[in-house]
VOKOLVO-965476 format. One line per field, with one value per residue (C-alpha): residue number from 0; residue in one letter; z, x, y. Coordinates in pm, whole numbers. Layout:
<sites>
num	[NUM ...];
residuo	[A ...];
Z	[Z ...];
X	[X ...];
Y	[Y ...];
</sites>
This chain:
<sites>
num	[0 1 2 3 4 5 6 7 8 9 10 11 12 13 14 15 16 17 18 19 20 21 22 23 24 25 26 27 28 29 30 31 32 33 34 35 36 37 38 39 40 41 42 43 44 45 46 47 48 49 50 51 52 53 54 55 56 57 58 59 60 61 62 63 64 65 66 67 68 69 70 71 72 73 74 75 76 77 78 79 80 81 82 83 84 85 86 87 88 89 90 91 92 93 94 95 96 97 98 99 100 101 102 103 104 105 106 107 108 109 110 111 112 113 114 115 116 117 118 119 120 121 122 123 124 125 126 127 128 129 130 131 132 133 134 135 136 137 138 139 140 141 142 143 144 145 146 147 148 149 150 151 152 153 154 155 156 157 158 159 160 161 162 163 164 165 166 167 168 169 170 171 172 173 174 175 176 177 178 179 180 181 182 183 184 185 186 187 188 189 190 191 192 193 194 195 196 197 198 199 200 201 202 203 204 205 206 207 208 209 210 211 212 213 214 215 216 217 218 219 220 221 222 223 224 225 226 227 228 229 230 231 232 233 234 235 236 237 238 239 240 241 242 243 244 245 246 247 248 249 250 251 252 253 254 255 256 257 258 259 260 261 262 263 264 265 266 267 268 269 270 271 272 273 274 275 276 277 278 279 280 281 282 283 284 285 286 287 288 289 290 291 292 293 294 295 296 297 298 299 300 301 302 303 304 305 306 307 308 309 310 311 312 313 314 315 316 317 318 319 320 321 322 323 324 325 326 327 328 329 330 331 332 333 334 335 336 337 338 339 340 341 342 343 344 345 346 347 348 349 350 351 352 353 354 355 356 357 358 359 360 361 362 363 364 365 366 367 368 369 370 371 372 373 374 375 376 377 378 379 380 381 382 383 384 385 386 387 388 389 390 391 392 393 394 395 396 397 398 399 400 401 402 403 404 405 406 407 408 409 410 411 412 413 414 415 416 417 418 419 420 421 422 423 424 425 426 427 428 429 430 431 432 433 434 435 436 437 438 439 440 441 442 443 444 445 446 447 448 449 450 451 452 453 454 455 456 457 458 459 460 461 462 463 464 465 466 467 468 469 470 471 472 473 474 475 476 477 478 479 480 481 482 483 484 485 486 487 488 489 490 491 492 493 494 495 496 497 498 499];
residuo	[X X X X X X X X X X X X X X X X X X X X X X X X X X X X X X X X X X X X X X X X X X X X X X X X X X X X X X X X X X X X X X X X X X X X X X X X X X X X X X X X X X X X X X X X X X X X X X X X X X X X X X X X X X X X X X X X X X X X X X X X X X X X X X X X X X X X X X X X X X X X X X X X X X X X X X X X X X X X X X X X X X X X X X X X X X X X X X X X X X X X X X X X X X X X X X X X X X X X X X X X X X X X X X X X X X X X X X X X X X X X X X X X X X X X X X X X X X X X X X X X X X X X X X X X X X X X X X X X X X X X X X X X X X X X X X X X X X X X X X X X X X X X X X X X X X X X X X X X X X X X X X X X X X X X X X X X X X X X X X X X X X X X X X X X X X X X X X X X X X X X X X X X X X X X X X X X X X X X X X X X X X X X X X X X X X X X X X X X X X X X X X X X X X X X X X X X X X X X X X X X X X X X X X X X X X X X X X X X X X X X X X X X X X X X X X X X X X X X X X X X X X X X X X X X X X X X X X X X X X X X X X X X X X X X X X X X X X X X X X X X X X X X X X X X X X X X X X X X X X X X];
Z	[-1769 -1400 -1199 -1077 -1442 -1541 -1253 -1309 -1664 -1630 -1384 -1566 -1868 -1640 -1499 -1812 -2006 -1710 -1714 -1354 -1246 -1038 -828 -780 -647 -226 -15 296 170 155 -110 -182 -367 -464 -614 -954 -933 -774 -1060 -1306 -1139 -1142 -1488 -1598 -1465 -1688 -1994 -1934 -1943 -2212 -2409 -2300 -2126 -2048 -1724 -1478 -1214 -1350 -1409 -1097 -936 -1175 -1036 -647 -727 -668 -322 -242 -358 -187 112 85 22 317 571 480 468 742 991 1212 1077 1205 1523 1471 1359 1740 1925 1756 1783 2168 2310 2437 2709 2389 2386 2409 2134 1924 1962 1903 1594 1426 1482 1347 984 828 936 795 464 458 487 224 -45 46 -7 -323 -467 -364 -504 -853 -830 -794 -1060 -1295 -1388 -1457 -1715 -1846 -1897 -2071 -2280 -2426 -2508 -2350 -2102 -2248 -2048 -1757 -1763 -1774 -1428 -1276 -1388 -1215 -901 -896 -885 -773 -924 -873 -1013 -1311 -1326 -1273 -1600 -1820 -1697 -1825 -2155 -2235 -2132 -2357 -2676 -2611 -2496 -2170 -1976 -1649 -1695 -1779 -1363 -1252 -1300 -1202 -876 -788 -881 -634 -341 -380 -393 -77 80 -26 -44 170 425 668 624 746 1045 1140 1095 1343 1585 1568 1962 2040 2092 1811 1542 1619 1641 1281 1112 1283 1120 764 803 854 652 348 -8 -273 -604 -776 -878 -732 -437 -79 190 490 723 484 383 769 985 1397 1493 1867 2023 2330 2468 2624 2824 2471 2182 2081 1895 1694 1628 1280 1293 1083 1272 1113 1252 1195 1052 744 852 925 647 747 713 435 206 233 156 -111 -237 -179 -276 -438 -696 -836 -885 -1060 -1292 -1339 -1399 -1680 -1830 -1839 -1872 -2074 -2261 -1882 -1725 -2018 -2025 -1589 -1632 -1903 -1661 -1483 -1127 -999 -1125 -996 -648 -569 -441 -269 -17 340 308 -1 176 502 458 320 583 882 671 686 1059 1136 893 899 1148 1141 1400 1414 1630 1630 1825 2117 2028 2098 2357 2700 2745 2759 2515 2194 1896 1611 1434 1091 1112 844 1085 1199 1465 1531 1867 2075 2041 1796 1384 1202 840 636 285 287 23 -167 73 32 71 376 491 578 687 379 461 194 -24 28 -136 139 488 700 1026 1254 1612 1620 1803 1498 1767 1597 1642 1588 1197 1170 783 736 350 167 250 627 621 788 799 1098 1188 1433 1215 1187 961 687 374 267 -64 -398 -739 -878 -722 -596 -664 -436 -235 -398 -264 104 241 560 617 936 1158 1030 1062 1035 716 944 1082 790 591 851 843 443 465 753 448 158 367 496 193 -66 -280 -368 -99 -408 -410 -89 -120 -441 -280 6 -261 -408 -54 10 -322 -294 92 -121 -409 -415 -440 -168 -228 -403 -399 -428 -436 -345 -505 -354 -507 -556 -177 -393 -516 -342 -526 -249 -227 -13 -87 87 71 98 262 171 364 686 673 723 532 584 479 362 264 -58 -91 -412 -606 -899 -1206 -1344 -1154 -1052 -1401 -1596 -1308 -1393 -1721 -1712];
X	[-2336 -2396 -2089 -2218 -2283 -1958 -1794 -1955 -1942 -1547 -1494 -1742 -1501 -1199 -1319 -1402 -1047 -911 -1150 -1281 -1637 -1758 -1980 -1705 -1460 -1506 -1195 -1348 -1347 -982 -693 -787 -1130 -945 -681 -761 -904 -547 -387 -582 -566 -171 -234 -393 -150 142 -80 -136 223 290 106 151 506 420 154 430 200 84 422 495 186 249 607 562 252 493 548 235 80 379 248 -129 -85 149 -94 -337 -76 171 36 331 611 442 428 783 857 727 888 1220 1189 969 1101 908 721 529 333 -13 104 160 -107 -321 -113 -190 -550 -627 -400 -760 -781 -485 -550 -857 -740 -448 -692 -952 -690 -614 -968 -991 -692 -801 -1170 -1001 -737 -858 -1149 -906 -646 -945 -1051 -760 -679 -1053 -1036 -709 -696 -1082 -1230 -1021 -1123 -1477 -1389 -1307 -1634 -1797 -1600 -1485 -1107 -913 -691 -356 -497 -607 -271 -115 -247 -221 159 162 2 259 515 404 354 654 903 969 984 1040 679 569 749 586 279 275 458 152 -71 136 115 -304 -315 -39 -254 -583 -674 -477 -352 -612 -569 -231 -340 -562 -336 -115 -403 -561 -565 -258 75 10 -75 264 448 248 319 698 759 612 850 1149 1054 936 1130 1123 1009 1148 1477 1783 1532 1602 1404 1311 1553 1820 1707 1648 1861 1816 2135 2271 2473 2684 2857 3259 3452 3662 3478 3135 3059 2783 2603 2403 2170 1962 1610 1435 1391 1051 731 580 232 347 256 583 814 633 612 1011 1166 906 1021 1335 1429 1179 1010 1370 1489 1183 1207 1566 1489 1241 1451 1773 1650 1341 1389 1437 1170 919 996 960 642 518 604 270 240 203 556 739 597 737 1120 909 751 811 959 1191 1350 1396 1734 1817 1606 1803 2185 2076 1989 2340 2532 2395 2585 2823 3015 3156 3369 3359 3355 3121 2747 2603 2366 2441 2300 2497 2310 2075 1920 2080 1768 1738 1353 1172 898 841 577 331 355 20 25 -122 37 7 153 188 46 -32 233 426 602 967 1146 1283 999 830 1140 1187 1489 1800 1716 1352 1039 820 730 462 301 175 177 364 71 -159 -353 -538 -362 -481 -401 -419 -319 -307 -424 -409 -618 -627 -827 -764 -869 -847 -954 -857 -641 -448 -160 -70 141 321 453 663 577 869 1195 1422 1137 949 595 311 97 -67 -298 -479 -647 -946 -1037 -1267 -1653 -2003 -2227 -2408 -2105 -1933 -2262 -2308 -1896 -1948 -2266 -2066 -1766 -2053 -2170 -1781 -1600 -1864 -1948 -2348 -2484 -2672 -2316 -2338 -2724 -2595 -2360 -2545 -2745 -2441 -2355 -2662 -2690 -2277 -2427 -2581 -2365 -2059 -1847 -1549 -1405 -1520 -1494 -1634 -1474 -1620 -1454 -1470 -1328 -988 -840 -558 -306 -412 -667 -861 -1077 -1238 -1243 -1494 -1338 -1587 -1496 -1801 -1773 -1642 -1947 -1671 -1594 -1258 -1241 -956 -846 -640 -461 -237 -93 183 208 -47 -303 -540 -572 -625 -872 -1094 -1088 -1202];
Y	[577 599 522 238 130 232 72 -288 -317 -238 -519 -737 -690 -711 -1046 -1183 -1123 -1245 -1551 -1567 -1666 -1373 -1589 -1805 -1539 -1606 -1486 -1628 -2016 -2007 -2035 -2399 -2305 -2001 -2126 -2090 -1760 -1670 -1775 -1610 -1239 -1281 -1419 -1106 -881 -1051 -1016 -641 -560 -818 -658 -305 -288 89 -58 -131 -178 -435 -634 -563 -698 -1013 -1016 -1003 -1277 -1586 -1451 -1381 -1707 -1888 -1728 -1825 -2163 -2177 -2009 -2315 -2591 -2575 -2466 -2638 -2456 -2151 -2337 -2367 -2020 -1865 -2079 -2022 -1682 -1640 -1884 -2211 -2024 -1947 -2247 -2099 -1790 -2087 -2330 -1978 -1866 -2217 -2201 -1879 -1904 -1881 -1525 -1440 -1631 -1452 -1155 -1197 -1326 -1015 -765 -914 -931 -600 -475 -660 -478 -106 -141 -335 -166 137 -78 -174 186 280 10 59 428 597 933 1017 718 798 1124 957 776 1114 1272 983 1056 746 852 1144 1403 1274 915 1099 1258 939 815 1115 1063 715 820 1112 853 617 888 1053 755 905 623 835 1002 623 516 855 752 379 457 650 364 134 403 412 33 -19 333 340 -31 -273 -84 -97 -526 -476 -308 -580 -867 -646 -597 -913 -1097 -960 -1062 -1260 -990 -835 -1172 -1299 -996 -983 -1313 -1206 -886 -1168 -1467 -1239 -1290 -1055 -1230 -932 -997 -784 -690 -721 -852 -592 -736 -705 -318 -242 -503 -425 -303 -340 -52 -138 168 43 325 397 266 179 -196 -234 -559 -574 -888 -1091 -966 -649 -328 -233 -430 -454 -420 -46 123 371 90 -108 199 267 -82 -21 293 309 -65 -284 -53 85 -273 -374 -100 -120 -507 -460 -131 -369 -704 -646 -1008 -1184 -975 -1086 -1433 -1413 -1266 -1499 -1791 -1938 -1808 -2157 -2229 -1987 -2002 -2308 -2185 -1948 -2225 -2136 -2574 -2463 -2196 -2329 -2391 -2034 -1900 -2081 -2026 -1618 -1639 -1840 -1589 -1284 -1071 -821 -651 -349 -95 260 603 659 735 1043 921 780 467 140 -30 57 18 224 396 237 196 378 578 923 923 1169 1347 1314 1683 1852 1793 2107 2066 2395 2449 2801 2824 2548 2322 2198 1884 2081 2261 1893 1724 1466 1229 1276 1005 998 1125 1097 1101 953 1114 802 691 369 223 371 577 899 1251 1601 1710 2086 2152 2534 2646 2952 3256 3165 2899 2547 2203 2018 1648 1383 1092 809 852 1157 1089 1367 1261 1376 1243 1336 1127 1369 1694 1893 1753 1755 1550 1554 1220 1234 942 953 646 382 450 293 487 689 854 878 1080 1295 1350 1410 1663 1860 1869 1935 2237 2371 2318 2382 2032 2014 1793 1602 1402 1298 1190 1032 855 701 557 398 274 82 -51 -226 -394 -585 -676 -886 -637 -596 -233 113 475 767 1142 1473 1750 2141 2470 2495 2698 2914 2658 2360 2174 1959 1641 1391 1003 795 400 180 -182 -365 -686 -475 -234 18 344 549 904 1078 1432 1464 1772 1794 2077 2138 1903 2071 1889 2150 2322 1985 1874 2137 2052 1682];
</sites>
């Protein structure tokens, strides 16, 4: 097949286990003629892992779905408690923040129900893949450039998991299928909701980052995980004041990524390794039924008991620094300087070499203001690739293991930017510029499709023992394309690459 054939008769089978009406699927008219089609995508995830407990991802996706469709209807329901919600927290001079915050839920509904179609039109397709033929027609999707390397990988590392019972293979792998949809895919949604007519992006997302519940169970919330502590320097002592806000947002993909990492995805897995009959019967439970305790209404009253009990104060020596009163750093973000980022792969990279946190497997360069820097990433043989970007991902597949996998992800641009950006990296890097060609076609054909999200990934020789790519995402309904470079290496990627 073509990959555009391959690609549409995937989702086409996708959509029809999952019994959704493709015409019918329309983000922009809301969650109310939605609603069913929300119901069945959540739906669909719980049968996936019912009946194959080794796709993770897709429990998980099931499991976080009560949340999430608490959080839709409430964005075109109650409009007023959001009202609320600002004023509580900005004070009344907020008025106008409000009155603007209230109008403009349906961009924020929107956008939740467009990342989740277009979460739903990349994965599916590949669980439906490999529940049809295995590895082989994953291996087809990578031929078709439709996927990278270290998705490829990701599967092969579910397979083995699955043949061999190694259940931490089996996590490997689906971790790395929840960092390209929380990357890759919805990301860049984030980013808008915190951009959009600000200060009431920041104060929208602010109050997702507090009001947010975990639907997972043994999970914390983000203010729990990262509480904003207060510092207040005395002539002897220090005292610290931990309180119920959050330090950090989730629209951050820095900050949203670690509560992530470090605390959702282990208790989910740890909830479905030691509660396997619970976590079944959870999953098995309609969406619609467990979203309920969920309502912003239901949890009022927990919501206002955490904000009244929350608090903890403590005294200690004096801080290092010398000013009367601060923040304690518990926010999960390591800023890019506005100088220039040069990150090191001529040979393999350690967990020290690139600064990973004790107790992390990962690290993010961004500006906190998500303003492009100057990426300089030095590869074997003296050679260097350099580009002007918005956030790098520096990441380890393995918990606890080396790097292994670099992300660089450019600016948003229109198609003609973005093909002359490609042929510049056909003719530098040494990919047939037939791909590129090939893929405009593909481009032009989707502006007319209903299709929300694709991609499409150009693949040169390997540069010593970095095997390197470049994924084109294409946002359909955005007329928008983002390019990234994918640098990976180890876990056998690059030799079993070449292979496929």
């Amino acid at each position: 097949m073509e990959p555009h054939e391959l690609k549409e008769a995937l989702l086409n089978r996708a959509l029809k286990r999952a019994g959704i009406e493709r015409s019918s699927w329309r983000p922009a008219r809301g969650v109310d003629e939605n609603r069913r089609t929300v119901e069945a995508v959540y739906a669909y995830y719980g049968r996936l892992f019912l009946d194959h407990p080794y796709l993770k991802w897709a429990g998980m996706a099931n499991m976080i779905g009560p949340a999430f469709y608490a959080g839709f209807r409430d964005l075109g329901l109650v409009p007023e408690v959001w009202r609320q919600a600002v004023h509580a927290v900005f004070g009344r001079a907020s008025r106008s923040l409000a009155r603007r915050a209230a109008g403009d839920l349906g961009f924020y509904e929107t956008t939740f129900l467009t990342m989740q179609k277009k979460i739903f039109e990349d994965q599916a397709p590949m669980h439906e893949a490999y529940i049809a033929r295995g590895v082989l027609k994953i291996e087809e999707l990578y031929r078709a450039r439709i996927i990278d390397a270290a998705t490829l990988e990701a599967w092969r590392q579910i397979d083995i998991g699955r043949r061999t019972s190694d259940p931490a293979l089996v996590d490997r792998g689906n971790r790395t299928l929840l960092f390209r949809e929380q990357f890759d895919i919805i990301d860049r949604f984030y980013l808008q909701m915190l951009r959009y007519h600000w200060p009431e992006g920041p104060a929208f997302t602010y109050l997702l980052t507090l009001a947010g519940a975990p639907s997972v169970p043994g999970a914390d919330s983000y203010p729990e995980r990262f509480p904003l502590t207060l510092v207040a320097r005395l002539p002897r002592a220090a005292i610290s004041v931990r309180t119920p806000l959050a330090d950090g947002n989730i629209a951050v993909f820095a900050n949203r990524w670690r509560l992530i990492d470090d605390d959702t995805l282990p208790d989910y897995l740890a909830f479905v390794r030691d509660h396997a009959g619970e976590a079944r019967a959870l999953v098995a439970t309609p969406v619609s039924q467990r979203s309920a305790r969920y309502r912003l209404l239901a949890r009022a009253g927990r919501v206002v008991a955490a904000a009244l009990t929350r608090w903890e104060v403590d005294v200690g020596p004096l801080p290092a620094h010398p000013r009367a009163l601060a923040v304690a750093g518990t926010k999960p973000l390591l800023a890019a300087e506005t100088a220039d980022t040069a990150i090191d792969l001529s040979g393999p990279p350690t967990r020290e070499s690139v600064g990973f946190q004790e107790g992390t497997d990962s690290r993010a360069w961004m500006n906190p203001n998500r303003q492009p820097f100057d990426v300089t990433v030095e590869l074997p043989g003296g050679r260097f690739y350099r580009t002007r970007a918005e956030l790098a991902v520096m990441l380890s597949s393995t918990r606890a293991g080396g790097p292994d996998r670099l992300t660089v992800q450019l600016p948003p641009a229109g198609l003609e930017a973005t093909d002359r950006l490609i042929t510049q990296y056909a003719a530098e890097w040494g990919f047939p510029t037939d791909a590129v060609t090939g893929w405009r076609t593909g481009a032009a054909r989707r502006a007319t499709s209903d299709r929300d999200y694709s991609t499409q990934v150009f693949t040169p020789d390997e540069i010593g023992f970095v095997h390197l790519e470049f994924q084109v995402s294409h946002h359909v309904r955005e007329n928008e394309f983002v390019v990234a470079a994918l640098f990976s290496w180890g876990s056998g990627i690059t030799m079993k690459s070449r292979r496929a």
